[in-house]
N, C-alpha and C positions, 0 to 999 in steps of 0.2 A: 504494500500500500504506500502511495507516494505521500511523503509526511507534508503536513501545512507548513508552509512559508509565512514567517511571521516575525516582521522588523519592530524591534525596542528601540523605541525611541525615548532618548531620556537628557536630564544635563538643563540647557533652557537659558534663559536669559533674566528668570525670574531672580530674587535673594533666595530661593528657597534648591538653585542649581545644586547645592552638595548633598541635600536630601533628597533631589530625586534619583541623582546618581546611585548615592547608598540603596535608596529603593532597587532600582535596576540592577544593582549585584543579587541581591534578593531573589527578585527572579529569575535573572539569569542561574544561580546557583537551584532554583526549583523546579524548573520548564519541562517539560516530559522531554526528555530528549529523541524517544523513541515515537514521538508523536509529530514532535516538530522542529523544524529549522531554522535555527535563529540569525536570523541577521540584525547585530549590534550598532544602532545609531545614533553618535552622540551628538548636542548641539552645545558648542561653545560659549560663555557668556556673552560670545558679540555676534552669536547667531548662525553660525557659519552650521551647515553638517557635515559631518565627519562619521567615515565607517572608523567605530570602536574597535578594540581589542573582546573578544568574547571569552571573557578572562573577570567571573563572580569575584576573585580575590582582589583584581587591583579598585574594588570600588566598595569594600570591602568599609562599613562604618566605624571610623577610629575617632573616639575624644579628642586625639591628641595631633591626628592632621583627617580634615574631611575629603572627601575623595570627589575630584572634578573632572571634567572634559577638556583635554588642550586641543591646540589647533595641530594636529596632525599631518597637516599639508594635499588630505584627500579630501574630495568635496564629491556628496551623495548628488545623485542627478534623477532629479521624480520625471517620473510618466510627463511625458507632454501632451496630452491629453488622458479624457476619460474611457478613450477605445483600449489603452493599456495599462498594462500592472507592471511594466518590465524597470526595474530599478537598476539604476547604473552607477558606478562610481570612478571618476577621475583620480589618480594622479601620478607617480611621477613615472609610470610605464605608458601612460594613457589613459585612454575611458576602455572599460573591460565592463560586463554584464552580469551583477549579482542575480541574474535571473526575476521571476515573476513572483510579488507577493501576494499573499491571500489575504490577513490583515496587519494590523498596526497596531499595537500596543506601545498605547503614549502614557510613559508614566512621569507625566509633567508636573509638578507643585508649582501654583501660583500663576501668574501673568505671563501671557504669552504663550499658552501650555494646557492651562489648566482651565480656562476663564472662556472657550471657545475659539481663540486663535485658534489653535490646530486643526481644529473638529470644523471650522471651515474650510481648511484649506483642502482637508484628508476630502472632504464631502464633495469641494469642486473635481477634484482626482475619481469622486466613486471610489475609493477605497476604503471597505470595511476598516473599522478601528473600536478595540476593548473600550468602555467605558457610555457615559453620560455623552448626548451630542450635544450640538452648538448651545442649543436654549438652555437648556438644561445647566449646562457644563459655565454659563455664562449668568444666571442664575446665582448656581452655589459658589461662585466666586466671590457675589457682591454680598456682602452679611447685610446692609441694607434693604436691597431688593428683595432675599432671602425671606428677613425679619416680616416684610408685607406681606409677600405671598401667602407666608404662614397662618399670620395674622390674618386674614383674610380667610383661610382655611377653616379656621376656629381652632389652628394647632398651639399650647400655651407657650409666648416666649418670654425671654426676659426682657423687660421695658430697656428704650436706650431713645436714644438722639441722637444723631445724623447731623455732621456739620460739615462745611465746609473754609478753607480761610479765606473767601470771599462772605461766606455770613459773617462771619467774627469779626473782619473789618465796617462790614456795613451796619454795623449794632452790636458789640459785645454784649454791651449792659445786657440785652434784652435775650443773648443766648448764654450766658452766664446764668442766668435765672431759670432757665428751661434743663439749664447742666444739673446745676446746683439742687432742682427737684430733684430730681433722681434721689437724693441723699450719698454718704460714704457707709464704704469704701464704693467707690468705681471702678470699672476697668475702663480703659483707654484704649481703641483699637483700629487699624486701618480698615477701612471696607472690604479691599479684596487686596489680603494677603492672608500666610496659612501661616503652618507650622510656630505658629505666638513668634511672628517676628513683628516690632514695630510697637509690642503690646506691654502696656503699664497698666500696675495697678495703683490705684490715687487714695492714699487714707486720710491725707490733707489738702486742702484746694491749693495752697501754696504750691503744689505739685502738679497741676492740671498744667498749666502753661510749656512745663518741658516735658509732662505725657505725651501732648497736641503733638510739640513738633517732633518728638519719635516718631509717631503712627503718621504724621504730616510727611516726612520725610520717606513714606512707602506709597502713600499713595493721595490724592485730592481729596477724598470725602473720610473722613473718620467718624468712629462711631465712641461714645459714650456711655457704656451700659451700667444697670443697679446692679452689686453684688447681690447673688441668693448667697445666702446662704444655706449649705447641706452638702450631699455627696456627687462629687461627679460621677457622670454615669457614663457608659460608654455602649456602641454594638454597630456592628455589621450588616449591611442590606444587601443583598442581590435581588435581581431583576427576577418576575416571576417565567416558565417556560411557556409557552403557548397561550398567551394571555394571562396565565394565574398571577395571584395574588403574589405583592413580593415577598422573600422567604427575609426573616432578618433573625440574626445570631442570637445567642444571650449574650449578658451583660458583662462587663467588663468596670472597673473601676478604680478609678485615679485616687491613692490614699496620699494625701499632704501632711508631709511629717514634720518639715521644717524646712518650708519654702511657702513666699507669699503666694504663688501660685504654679502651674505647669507650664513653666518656662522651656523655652529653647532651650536652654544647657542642660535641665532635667528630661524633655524628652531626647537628646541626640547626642547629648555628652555627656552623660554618664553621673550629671551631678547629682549629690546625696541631697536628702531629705524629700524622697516620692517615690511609694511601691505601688506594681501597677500590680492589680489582683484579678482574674480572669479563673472561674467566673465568678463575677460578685454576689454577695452572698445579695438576697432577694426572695423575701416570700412571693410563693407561686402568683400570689394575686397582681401583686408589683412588675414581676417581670412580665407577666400576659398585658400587663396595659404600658410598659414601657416599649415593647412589641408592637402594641398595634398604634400609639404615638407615632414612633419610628418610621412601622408600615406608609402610615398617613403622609406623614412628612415628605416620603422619598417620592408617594406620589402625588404628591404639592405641586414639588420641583421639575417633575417630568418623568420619574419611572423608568430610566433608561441604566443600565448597565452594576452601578454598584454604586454605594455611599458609605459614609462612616456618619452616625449621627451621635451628637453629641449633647448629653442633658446635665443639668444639675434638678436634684432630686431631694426635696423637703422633707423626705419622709411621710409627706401626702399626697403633694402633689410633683409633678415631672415637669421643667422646662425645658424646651428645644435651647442650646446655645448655639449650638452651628450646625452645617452641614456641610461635608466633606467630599465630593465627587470624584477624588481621585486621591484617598488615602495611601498613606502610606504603606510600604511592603517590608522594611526593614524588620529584621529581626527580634526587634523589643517592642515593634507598630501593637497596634491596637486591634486594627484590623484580622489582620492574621491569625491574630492570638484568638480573637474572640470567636471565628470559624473555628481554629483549630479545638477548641474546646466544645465547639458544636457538634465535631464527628468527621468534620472532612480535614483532610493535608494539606498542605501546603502545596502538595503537585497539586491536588487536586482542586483545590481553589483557581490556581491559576488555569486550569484547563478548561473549568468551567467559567469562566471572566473569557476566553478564547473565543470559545462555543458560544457565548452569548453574543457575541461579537456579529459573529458568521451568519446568528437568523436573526438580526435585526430589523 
């Protein structure tokens, strides 16, 4: 049987390039090999594509240096139209024919990647591709837009404000007052950026000002949210097969032992004070309706491919904090963990993220 042809695409231009890479080791280290054929394709921070080394180890998640995409001096060459799938790559011998791909596994974090770029460009091509498409994938990039939809849904979120440094110029006073509801602690966060880059928390207002330009400094609109307080909550969604309902994981859950919250350095480097628990512990009634939250949620946003959703959880009640359309795969992710606790592998995971891909 002739295996699937299926190009990883990872790396990106977003701040979140060394986690998707890590990601990418990941799966490249899990891919059925006996199923399929991988062609490794990284994107440099200034954009460029480049065929990888298909080599799990050299992207391999270390605290102490993160693993990136150099420019290699070969440049990937896509179908020039949507009549072909034949992927070619240049360089210093020529342009030679990685032959024909079936799909695309873009395992992009953030902008440029994650947010719908690709998932246009893949769509002008016709080329099947893993995950959430354009809307969808453009959607759970913007926690703003998110926040509406949901709310609109009737799915519970955490209250916040949406600003931008054009309101803040044209009336502080008057969006100072609208922050300042919310009450403390705040979080401070950009719109559409992931893996808590960008993100403060505020337990004094004296602090809001160098939160802003953190999260200002990722992206135009930043968002301001109320801390809950309670447990974070965690799980996994896939797309349902043949129309069905989507399947989503159990719980997983973020314990904070001595950190103000799940920072960058605690999810990707290793820093102490945060055990992640999978699966969380949860009376049955709690997990059935953090379940069907979740469920709701992913079909909010569009229903296509896979999410991570993310709650904080009262003890009574469950709020949506994000959603994740293209979670991470790394080793310690969330994601992974909380299938792999539900009965499937890690091959298996990834195969089935393939496969969904293929009957979209």
């Amino acid at each position: 049987m002739d295996k699937t042809a299926v190009a990883v695409l990872f790396g990106g231009r977003s701040s979140e390039h060394s986690i998707s890479s890590a990601t990418a080791g990941g799966v490249l280290r899990a891919i059925d090999r006996e199923r399929y054929e991988v062609i490794p394709i990284g994107i440099t921070r200034d954009g460029a594509f480049v065929l990888e080394d298909d080599d799990p180890a050299k992207f391999t998640l270390d605290p102490r240096h993160l693993p990136d995409v150099r420019d290699n001096g070969t440049r990937i060459i896509w179908p020039d139209s949507a009549l072909s799938r034949e992927l070619r790559v240049r360089d210093a011998d020529g342009v030679r024919s990685l032959g024909e791909i079936d799909v695309v596994f873009p395992i992009l974090h953030g902008r440029f990647g994650e947010d719908g770029t690709i998932q246009g460009f893949l769509e002008l091509l016709d080329l099947p591709y893993v995950g959430a498409g354009l809307l969808m994938s453009a959607i759970g990039m913007d926690k703003h837009a998110t926040k509406r939809i949901l709310r609109a849904a009737g799915v519970p979120v955490v209250p916040w404000v949406a600003v931008t440094r054009r309101d803040l110029d044209r009336d502080r006073e008057a969006w100072d007052r609208r922050i300042r509801s919310l009450g403390l602690p705040a979080f401070v966060k950009p719109a559409r950026a992931g893996s808590s880059v960008g993100v403060s928390k505020v337990s004094d207002w004296s602090q809001l000002d160098t939160a802003l330009a953190t999260a200002f400094a990722e992206d135009r609109t930043v968002l301001v949210e109320r801390a809950v307080v309670g447990r974070e909550i965690e799980c996994g969604v896939l797309a349902g097969r043949d129309g069905a309902s989507p399947r989503v994981s159990v719980a997983g859950e973020i314990v904070i032992t001595g950190r103000d919250f799940y920072d960058f350095e605690a999810k990707y480097q290793g820093a102490a004070g945060v055990d992640l628990v999978c699966p969380a512990d949860l009376a049955p009634a709690d997990l059935a309706e953090m379940q069907r939250i979740a469920a709701a949620t992913f079909e909010a946003v569009g229903g296509e491919g896979l999410a991570r959703v993310d709650f904080f959880f009262t003890g009574t009640e469950f709020f949506v904090n994000e959603v994740n359309t293209m979670p991470g795969f790394t080793a310690i992710s969330m994601f992974p963990t909380c299938w792999i606790a539900s009965g499937m592998t890690y091959e298996e995971l990834i195969s089935e993220l393939i496969d969904l891909a293929s009957v979209r």
